[in-house]
Backbone as ProteinMPNN parsed JSONL, in Angstrom:
{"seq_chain_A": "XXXXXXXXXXXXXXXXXXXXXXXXXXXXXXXXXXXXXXXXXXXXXXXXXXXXXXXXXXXX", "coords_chain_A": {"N_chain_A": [[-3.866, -47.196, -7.512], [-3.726, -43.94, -5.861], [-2.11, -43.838, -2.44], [-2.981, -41.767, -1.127], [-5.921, -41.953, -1.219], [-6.783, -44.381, -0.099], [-6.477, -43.309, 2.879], [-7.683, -42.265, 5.559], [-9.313, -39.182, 6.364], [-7.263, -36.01, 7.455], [-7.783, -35.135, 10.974], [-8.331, -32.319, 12.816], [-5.802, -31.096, 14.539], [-5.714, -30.624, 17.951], [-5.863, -27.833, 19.89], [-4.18, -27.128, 22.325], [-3.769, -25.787, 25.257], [-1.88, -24.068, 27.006], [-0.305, -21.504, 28.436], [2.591, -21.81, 28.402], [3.005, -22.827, 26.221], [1.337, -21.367, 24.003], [2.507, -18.864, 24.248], [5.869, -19.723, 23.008], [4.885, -20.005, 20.869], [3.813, -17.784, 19.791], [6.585, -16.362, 19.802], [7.755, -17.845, 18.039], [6.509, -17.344, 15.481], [6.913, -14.314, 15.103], [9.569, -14.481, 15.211], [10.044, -16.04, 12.967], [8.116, -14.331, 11.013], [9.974, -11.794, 11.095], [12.36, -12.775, 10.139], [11.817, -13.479, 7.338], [10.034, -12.165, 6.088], [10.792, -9.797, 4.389], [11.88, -11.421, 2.439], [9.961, -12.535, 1.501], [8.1, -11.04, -0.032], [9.767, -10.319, -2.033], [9.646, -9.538, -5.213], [8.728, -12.424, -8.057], [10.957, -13.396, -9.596], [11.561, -12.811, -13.455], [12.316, -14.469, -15.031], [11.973, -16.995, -13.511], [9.153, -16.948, -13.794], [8.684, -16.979, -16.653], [9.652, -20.039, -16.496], [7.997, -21.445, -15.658], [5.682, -20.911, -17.184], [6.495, -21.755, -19.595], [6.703, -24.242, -18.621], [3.695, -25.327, -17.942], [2.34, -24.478, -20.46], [3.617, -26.552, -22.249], [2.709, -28.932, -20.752], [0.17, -29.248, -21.468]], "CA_chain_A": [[-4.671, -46.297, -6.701], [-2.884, -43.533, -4.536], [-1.975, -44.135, -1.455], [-4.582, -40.389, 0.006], [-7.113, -42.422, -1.382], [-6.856, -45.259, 0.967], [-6.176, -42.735, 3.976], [-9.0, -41.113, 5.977], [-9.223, -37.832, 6.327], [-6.561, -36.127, 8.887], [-8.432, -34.409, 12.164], [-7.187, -30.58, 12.93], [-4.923, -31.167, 16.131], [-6.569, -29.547, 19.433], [-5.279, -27.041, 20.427], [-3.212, -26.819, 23.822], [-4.387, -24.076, 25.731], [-0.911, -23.976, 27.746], [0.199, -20.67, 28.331], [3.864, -21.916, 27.789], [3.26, -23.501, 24.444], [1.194, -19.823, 23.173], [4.066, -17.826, 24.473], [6.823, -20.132, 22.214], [4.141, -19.774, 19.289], [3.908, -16.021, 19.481], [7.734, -16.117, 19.526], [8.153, -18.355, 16.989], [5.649, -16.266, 14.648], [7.144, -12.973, 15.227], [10.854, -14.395, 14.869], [9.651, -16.032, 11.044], [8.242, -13.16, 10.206], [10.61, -10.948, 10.841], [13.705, -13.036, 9.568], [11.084, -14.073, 6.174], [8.933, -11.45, 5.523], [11.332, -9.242, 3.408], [11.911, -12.318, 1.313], [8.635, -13.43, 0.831], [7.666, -9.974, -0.095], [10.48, -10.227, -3.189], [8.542, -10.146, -6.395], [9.17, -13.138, -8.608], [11.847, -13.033, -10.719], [10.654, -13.169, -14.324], [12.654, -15.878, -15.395], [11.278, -17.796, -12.951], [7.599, -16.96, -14.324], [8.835, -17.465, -18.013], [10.076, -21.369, -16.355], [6.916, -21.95, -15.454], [4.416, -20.328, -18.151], [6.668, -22.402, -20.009], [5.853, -25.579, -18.205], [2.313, -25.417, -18.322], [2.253, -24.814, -21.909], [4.167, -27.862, -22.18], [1.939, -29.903, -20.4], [-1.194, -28.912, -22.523]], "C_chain_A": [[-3.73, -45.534, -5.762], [-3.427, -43.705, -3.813], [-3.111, -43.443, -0.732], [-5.599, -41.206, 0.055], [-7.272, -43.145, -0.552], [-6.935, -44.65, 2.651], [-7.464, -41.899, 4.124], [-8.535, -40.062, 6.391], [-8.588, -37.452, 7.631], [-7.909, -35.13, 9.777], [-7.728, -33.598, 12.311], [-6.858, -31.514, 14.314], [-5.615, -30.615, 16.84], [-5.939, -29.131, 19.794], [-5.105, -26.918, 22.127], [-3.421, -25.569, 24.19], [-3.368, -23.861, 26.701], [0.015, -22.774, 27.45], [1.751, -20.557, 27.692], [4.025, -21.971, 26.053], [2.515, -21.888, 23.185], [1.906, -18.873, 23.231], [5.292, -18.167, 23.126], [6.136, -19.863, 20.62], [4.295, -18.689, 18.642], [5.36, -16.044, 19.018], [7.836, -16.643, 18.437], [8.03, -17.623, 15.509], [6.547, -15.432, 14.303], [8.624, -13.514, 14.756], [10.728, -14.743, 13.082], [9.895, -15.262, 10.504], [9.282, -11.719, 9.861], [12.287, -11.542, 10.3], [12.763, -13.159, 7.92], [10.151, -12.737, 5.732], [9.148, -10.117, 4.466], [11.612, -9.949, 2.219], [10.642, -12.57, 0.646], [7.638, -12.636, 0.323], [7.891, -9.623, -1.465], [9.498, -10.348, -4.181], [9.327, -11.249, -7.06], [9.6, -13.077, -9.585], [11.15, -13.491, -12.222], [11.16, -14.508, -15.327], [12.284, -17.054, -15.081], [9.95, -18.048, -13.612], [7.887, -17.575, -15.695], [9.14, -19.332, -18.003], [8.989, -21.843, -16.282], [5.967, -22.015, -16.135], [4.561, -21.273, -18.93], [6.465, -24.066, -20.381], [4.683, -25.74, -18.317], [1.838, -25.654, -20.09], [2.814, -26.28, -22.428], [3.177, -29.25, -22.061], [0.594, -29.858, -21.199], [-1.258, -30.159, -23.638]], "O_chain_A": [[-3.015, -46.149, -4.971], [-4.653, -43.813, -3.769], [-3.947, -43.987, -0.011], [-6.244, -41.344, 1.094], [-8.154, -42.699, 0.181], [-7.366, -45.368, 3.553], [-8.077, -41.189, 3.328], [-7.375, -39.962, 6.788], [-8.882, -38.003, 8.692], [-8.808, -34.547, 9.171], [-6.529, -33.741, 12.076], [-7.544, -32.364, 14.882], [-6.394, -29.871, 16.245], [-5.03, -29.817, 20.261], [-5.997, -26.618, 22.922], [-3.28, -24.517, 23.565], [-3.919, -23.291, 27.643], [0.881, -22.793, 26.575], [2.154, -19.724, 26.88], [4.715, -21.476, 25.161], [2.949, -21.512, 22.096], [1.989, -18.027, 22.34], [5.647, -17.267, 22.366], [6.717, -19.608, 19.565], [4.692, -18.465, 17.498], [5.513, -15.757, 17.831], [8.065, -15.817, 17.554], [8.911, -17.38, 14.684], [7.108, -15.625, 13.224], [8.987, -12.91, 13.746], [11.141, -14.022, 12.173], [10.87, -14.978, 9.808], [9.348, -10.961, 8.894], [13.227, -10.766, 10.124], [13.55, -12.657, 7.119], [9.626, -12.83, 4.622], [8.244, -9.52, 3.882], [11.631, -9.397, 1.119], [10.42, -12.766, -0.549], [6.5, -13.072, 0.147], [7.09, -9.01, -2.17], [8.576, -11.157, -4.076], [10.535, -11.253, -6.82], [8.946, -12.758, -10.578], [10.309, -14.391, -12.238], [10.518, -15.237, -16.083], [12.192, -18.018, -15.841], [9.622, -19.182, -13.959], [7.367, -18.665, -15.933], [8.978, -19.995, -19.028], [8.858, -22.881, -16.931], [5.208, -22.974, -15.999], [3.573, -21.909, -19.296], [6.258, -24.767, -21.372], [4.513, -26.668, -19.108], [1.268, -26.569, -20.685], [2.05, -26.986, -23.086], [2.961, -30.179, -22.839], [0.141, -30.977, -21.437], [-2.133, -30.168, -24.504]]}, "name": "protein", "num_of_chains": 1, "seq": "XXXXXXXXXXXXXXXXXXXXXXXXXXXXXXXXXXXXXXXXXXXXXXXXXXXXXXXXXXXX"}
């Protein structure tokens, strides 16, 4: 039996309404996106897709 199964369900976190901690968030955000968001934008190489299409078929 996996392990999830035995585990109850997680609770969302509560949110901290501490100006400090939504300030570092925003920053955090904004720095991500703007170091990640040209990457994650890249289309996927098609070799990659052909690795995968591949796999699936596989598993069938």
């Amino acid at each position: 039996m996996p392990l999830k199964e035995n585990c109850p369900p997680r609770q969302p976190e509560k949110k901290n309404k501490n100006s400090s901690n939504d300030a570092f968030e925003l920053w955090l955000k904004r720095g991500l996106h703007q170091l990640f968001d040209d990457v994650a934008n890249e289309p996927v190489p098609e070799e990659l897709l052909r690795l995968i299409k591949n796999d699936r078929e596989r598993k069938k």
